[in-house]
N, C-alpha and C positions, 0 to 999 in steps of 0.2 A: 518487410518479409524477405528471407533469404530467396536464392534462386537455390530448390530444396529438388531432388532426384531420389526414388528410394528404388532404393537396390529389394526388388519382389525375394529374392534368392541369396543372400546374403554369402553360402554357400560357392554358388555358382554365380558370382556377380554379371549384369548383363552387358554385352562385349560394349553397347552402343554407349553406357554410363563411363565403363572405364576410358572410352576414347575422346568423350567430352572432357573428361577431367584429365586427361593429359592433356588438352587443347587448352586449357587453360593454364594447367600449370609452364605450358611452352611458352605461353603468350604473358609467363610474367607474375600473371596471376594467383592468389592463392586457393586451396582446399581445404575443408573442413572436412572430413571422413571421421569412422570408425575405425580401430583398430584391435586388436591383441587384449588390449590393454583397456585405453579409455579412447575418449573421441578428442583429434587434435588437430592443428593445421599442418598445411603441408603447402614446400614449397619448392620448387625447382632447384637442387644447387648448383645448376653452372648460370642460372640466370641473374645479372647482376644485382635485380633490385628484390632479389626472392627473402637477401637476410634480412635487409634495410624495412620492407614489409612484414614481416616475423616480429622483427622490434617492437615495430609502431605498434601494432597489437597484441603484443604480451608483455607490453612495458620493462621491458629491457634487454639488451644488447649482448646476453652470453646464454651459454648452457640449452643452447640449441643440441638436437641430435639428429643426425645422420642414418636415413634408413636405406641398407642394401641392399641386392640380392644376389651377389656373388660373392665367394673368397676373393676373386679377380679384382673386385670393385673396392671393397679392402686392401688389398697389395697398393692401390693407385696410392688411396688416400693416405694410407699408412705404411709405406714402404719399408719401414723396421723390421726383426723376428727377433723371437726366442726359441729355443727347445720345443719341439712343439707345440708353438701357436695356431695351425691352422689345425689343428685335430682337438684342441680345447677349446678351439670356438668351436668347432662343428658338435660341440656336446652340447653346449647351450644356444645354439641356433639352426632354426631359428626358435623362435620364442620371443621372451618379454623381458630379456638381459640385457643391459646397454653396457657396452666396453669402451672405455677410454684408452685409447692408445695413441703411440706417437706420430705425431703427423708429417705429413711432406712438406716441405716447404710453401709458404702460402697458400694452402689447403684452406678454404673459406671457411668460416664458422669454425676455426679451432682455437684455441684459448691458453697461453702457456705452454705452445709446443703439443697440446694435446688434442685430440677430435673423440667425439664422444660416437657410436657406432652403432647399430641397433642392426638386426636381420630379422622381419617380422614372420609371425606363422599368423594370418590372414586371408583366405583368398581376394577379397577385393583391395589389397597395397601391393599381395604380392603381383595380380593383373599389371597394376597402373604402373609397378616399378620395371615390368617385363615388356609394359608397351613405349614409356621413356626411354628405357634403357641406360638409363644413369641414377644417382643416386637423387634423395627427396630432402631434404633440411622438413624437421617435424619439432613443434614442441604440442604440452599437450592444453586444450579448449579451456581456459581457466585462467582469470584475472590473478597474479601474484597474490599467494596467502590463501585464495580459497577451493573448493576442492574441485575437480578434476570433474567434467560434464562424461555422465554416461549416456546420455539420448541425446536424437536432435534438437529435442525440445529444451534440455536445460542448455545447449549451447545457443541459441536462441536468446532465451534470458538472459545466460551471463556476456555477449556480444551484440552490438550491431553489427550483423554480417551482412546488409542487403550489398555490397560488394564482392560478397564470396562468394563460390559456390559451396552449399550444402548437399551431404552426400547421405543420405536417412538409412541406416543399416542397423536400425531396432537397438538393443540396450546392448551396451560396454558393459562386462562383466569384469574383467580386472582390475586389478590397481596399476598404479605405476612401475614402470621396469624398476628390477634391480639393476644397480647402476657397482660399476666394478673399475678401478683405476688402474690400468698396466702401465702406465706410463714411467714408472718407479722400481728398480726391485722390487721392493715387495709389495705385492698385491696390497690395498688398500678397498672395500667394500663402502661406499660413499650412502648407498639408500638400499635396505633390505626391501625385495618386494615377492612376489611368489613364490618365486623359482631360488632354487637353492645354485651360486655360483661355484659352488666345491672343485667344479672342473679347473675353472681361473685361479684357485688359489695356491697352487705351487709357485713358490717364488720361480719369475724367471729372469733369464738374462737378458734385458732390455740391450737392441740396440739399433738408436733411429737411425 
């Protein structure tokens, strides 16, 4: 059995949960949490072995994403612009959008020049990203091929997690982000999911 914490307030997550679980995620460690979206792991990105750990448990090695909570924390990791890109992310974020855009140089978890980028609306990621103060490597609770855990309990089933810590914040109601590629002229829409990206899609002029 997991080391499980349920957030009473989902809303108002309690200050003591969100500081264990940045304790762990400092220490290396991974998190299974709720989100936006669905329930997934989460991992420290500056800490060396947070991808290497992400791997082993979602059986494979790309298409991680990267959760924010500033434009600022974006500028780092993605130093490029277009035409108004900070005010077309600030239309779909936060929320349950992930942007791919061009990344910095050795920028962990990026794949072909790109890093995938998410800014969640949750209050207990947006807690744990405000008590870090850096960004999180997330993908979502769900062995390759099957579908996405919305309780703690089906994350449970579909993992051994007695290594994690489990973070119990009642039923995931969404599906998976929509997922959007700037990294190209022209926009490219890779996975439709709730939210309508309309804001991203004016071609822009990429320049990493």
């Amino acid at each position: 059995m997991a080391d499980r914490l349920h957030l009473a307030n989902p809303a108002r997550p309690d200050p003591a949960v969100v500081r264990r679980t940045a304790e762990e995620l400092r220490a290396g460690r991974l998190v299974l949490a709720p989100s936006d979206t669905v329930y997934g792991f989460l991992g420290l990105m500056s800490h060396p072995g947070a991808l290497e750990a992400l791997a082993a448990r979602k059986g494979r090695t790309t298409g991680f994403i990267a959760l924010v909570a500033t434009q600022d924390q974006v500028a780092r990791l993605s130093p490029g612009d277009f035409p108004g890109r900070r005010d077309k992310l600030a239309r779909v974020w936060p929320g349950p959008v992930t942007v791919v855009l061009p990344a910095a140089s050795g920028t962990p978890g990026a794949r072909e020049g790109g890093i995938a980028l998410r800014m969640p609306r949750h209050p207990f990621l947006e807690a744990v990203l405000a008590e870090v103060g850096e960004p999180l490597f997330s993908t979502s609770a769900n062995p390759p091929g099957e579908s996405p855990a919305r309780s703690a309990d089906e994350v449970e089933e579909a993992y051994s997690v007695q290594s994690c810590l489990l973070i119990d914040g009642g039923s995931a109601t969404g599906r998976p982000t929509t997922v959007v590629d700037l990294t190209q002229t022209e926009p490219r829409i890779l996975r439709m999911g709730d939210i309508d990206p309309g804001p991203l899609l004016d071609p822009p002029s990429v320049t990493p």
